[in-house]
C-alpha positions in Angstrom: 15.0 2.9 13.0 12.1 0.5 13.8 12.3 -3.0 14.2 9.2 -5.1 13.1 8.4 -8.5 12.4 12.5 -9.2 12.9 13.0 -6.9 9.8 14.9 -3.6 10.4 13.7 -0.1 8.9 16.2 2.2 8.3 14.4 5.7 7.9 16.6 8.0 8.5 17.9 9.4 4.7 22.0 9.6 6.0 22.3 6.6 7.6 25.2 4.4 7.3 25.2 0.3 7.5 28.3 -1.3 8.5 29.0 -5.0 10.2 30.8 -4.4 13.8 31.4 -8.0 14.7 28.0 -10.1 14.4 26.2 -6.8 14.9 24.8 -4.2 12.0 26.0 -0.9 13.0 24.0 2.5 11.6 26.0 5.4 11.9 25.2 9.5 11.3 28.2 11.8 10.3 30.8 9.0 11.4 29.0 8.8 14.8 26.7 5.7 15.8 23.3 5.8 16.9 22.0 2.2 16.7 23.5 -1.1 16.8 21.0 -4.5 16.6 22.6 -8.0 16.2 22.3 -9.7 12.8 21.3 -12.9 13.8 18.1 -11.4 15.4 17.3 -10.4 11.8 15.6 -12.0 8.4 15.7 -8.9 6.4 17.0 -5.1 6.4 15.2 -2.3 4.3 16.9 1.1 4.1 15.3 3.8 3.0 18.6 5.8 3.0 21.1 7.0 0.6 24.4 6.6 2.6 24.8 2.9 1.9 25.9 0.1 3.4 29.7 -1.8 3.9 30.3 -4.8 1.6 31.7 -6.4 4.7 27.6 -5.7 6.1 26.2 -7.0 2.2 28.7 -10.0 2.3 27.7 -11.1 5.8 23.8 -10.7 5.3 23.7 -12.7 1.9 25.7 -15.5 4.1 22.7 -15.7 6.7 20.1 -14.8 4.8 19.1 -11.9 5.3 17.3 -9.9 2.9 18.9 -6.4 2.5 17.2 -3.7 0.1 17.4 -0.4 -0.6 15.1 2.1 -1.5 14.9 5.5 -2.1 13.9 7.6 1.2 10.9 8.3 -1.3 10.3 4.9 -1.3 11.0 3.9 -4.9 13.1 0.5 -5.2 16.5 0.7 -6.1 18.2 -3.0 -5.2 18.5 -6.2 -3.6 21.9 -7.6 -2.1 21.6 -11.4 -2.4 24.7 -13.7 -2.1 25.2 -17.5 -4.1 22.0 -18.8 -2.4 19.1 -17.0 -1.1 16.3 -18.5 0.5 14.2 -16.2 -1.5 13.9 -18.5 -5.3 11.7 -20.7 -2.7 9.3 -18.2 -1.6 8.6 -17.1 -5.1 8.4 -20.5 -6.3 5.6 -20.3 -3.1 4.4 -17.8 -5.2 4.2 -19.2 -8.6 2.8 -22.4 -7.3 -0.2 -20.6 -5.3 -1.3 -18.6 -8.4 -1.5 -21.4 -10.5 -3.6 -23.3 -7.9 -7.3 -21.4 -8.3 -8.4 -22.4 -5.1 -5.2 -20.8 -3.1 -5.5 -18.0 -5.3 -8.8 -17.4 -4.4 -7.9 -17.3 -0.5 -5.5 -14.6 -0.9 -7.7 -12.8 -3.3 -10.6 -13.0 -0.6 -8.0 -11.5 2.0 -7.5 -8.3 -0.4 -10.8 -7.7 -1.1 -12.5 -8.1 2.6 -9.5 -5.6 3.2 -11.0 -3.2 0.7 -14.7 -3.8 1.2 -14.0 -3.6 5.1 -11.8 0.1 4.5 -14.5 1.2 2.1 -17.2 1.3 5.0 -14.8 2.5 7.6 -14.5 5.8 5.4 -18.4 6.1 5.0 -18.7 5.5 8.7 -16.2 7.9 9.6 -17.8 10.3 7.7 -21.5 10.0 9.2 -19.4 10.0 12.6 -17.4 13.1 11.8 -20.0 15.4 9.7 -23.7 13.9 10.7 -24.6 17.2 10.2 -23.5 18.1 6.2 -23.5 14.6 5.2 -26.7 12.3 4.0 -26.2 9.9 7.1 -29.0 7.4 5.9 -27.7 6.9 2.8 -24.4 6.5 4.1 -25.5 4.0 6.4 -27.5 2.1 3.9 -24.6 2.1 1.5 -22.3 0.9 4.3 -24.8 -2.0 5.5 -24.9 -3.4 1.8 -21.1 -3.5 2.3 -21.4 -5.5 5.4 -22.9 -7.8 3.5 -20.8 -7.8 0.6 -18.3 -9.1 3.5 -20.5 -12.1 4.1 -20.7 -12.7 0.2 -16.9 -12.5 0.1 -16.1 -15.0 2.8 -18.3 -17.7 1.2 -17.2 -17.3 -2.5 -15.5 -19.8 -4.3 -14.3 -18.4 -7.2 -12.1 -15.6 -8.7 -14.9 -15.2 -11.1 -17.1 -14.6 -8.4 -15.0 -12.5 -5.8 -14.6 -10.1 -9.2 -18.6 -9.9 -9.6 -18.7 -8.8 -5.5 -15.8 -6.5 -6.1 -17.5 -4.4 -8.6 -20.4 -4.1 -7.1 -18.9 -3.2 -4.0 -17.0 -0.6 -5.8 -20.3 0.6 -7.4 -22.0 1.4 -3.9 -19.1 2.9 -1.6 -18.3 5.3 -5.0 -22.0 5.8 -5.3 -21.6 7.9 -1.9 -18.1 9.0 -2.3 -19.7 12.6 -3.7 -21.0 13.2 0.0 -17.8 13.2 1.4 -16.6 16.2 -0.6 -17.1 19.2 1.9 -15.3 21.8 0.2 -15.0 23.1 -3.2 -17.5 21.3 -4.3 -18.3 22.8 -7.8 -15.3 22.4 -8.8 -14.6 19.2 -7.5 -17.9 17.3 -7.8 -17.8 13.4 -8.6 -20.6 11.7 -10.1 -18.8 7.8 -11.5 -15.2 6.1 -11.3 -13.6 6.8 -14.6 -10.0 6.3 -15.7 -7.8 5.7 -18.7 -8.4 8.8 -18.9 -10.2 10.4 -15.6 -12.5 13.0 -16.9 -13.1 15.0 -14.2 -10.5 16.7 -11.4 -11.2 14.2 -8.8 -11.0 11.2 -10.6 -7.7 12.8 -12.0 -6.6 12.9 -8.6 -7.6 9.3 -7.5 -6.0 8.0 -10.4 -2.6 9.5 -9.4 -2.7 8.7 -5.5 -3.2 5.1 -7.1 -0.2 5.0 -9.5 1.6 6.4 -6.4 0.2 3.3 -4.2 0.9 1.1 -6.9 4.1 1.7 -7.2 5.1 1.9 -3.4 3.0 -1.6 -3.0 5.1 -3.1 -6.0 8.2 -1.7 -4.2 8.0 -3.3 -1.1 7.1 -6.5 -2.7 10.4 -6.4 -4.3 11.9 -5.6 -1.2 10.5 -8.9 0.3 11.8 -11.1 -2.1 8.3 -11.3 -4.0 7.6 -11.0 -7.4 5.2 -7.8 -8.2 4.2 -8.9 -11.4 2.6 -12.2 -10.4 -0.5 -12.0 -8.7 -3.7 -14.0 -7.2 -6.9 -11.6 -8.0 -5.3 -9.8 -10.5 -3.6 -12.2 -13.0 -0.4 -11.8 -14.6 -0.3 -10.2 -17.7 3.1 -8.3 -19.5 4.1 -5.1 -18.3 1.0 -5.1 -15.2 2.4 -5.0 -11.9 -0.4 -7.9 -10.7 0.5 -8.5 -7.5 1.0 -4.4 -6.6 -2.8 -4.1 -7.5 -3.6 -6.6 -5.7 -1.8 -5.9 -2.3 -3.2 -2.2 -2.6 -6.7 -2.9 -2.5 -6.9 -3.4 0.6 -5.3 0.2 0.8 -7.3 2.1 -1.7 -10.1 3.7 0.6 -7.8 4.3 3.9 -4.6 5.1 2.2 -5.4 7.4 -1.0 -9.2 7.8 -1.5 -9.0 9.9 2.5 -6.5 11.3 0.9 -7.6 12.7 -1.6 -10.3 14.1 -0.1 -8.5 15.3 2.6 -6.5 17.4 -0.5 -9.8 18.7 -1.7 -11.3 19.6 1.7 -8.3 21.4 3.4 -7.6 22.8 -0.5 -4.5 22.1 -0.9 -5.5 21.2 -4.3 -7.3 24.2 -6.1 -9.3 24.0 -9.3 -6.3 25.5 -11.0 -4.3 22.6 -10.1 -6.8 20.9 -12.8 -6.3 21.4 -16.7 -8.7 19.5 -19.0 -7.3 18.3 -22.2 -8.5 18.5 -25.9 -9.5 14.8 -25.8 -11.5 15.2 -22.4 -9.2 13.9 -20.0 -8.3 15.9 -17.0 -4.7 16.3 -15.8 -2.8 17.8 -12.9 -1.1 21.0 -13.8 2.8 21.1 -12.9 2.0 23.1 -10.1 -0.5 20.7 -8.7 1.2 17.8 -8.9 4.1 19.4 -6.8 1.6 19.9 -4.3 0.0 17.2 -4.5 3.3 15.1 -4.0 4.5 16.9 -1.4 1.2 16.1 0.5 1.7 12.8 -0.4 5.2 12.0 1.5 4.0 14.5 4.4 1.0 12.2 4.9 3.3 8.6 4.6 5.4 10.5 7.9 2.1 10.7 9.9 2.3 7.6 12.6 -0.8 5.3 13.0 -1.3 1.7 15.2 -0.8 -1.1 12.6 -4.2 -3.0 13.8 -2.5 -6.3 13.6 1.1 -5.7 14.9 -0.6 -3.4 17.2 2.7 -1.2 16.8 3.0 2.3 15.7 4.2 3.3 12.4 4.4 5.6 9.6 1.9 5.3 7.1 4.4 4.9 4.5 5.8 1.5 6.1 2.2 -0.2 5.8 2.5 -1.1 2.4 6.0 -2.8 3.7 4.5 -4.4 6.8 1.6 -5.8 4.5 4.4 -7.1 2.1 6.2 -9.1 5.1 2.7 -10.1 6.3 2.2 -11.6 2.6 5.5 -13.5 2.3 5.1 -14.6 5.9 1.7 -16.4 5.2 3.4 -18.1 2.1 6.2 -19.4 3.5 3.8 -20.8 5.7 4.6 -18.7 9.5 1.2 -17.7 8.9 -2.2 -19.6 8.6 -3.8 -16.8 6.8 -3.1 -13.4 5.3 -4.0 -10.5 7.9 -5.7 -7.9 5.9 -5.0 -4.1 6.6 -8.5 -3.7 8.5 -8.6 -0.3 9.7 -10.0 1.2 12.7 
């Protein structure tokens, strides 16, 4: 169990909610291990398939308190909201902000110095970690045009604009991203972003840690009350996930880019893992993606310092934690949106 930003995380997979008096009682086999009062609380995400009372349901949509439910995976399953829930007013927040291009705009430029920032921590690291099999000066000069683009992004004043930084941006940290492949590299080597469909293994690979991201971003917006499909930089369109892409930008270089690499230079992803298709487009074998997946929730357990809670987590709560972060800074507890700038 952790408790951040007065929201509870119930981790464990057999854990048991129940209301003992004004407190939320987690229980184990019928024995407790944790008890925190409610009224400390806005909002309970369990990650657990035991349940929880409808005595423990009743009383939270009463006070308030958001209570969802996820899959220990992390795949949203439901919210328990009562006759009122203060949540239709932080989505109509929501709606109003995105409509409004100038508020837009500030939460767009909060994702995207997020990503900019992450995308020259990775070259960094990487000139840091391997100066001796890695092209440090080009690194370097990649990751001071960055820098810049951070300047660029703080003084933009348009969607339009922030898009235009973006991709170019995007153009110069994946420009390098070849470098940082240490092992396998004939089979693995990357020359351009391409998707829809990848053609090549480690654009197959990228694309899947991202539908993964996606998906565990658009999750915890749901568990916060938010509505995933409404978003600031990307804007809403049917069946897109808009605000999902947009909270994962920030997340795309620290979260699954290392990732992948980290797949391809430990090999835990072989060339056999990759099939290419009739049409051109690579795919993860069966076998792969098993792998691949079960690297993925390994990685989520591994504990980092949230660099603005300054708390330890599991990488799997950030998504979560930046969720919170978001609904926090447009309910207004927050003057700004704290991107994920990691160190």
């Amino acid at each position: 169990m952790r408790k951040l930003l007065n929201t509870l995380f119930v981790l464990t997979e057999n854990s048991y909610l129940s209301l003992d008096g004004e407190n939320v009682l987690i229980s184990q086999d019928r024995t407790e291990t944790a008890r925190f009062p409610l009224h400390t609380l806005e909002g309970i995400l369990c990650f657990s398939y035991g349940g929880a009372s409808p005595a423990l349901m009743g009383a939270c949509a009463q006070r308030n308190v958001d209570l969802a439910f996820f899959t220990p995976r992390g795949r949203f399953l439901a919210r328990s909201v009562g006759e009122t829930s203060g949540n239709v007013l932080l989505r109509q927040q929501q709606f109003r902000a995105a409509d409004d291009p100038g508020v837009s705009c500030r939460y767009a430029k909060g994702f995207l110095l997020g990503k900019v920032y992450n995308a020259r921590w990775v070259l960094e690291r990487a000139t840091r970690d391997h100066p001796q099999r890695v092209p440090v000066d080009e690194l370097k000069t990649r990751s001071g045009q960055l820098a810049a683009a951070l300047s660029r992004i703080e003084e933009a004043i348009t969607l339009e604009e922030l898009r235009g930084i973006e991709g170019e941006a995007a153009q110069l940290y994946f420009g390098g991203f070849d470098h940082l492949i240490l092992q396998q590299h004939e089979a693995f080597a990357f020359t351009r972003r391409t998707r829809r469909p990848p053609l090549d293994p480690v654009n197959a690979l990228l694309s899947f840690a991202y539908a993964l991201l996606a998906r565990d971003c658009a999750a915890a917006l749901t568990g916060v009350g938010l509505d995933p499909y409404v978003g600031f930089l990307h804007r809403p369109r049917p069946g897109r996930t808009s605000l999902a892409l947009d909270l994962m930008e920030e997340l795309r270089a620290v979260y699954a880019d290392r990732f992948v690499l980290t797949c391809i230079n430990h090999k835990t992803i072989l060339p056999r893992h990759c099939v290419q298709q009739e049409s051109g487009a690579v795919l993860l074998t069966d076998e792969g993606r098993r792998a691949f997946l079960q690297a993925w929730q390994l990685r989520k357990q591994q504990v980092i310092q949230h660099p603005f809670l300054g708390e330890k987590i599991p990488w799997g709560l950030v998504p979560y934690v930046q969720a919170l972060l978001l609904a926090r800074t447009l309910r207004g507890d927050l003057d700004r949106y704290p991107p994920f700038f990691w160190k």
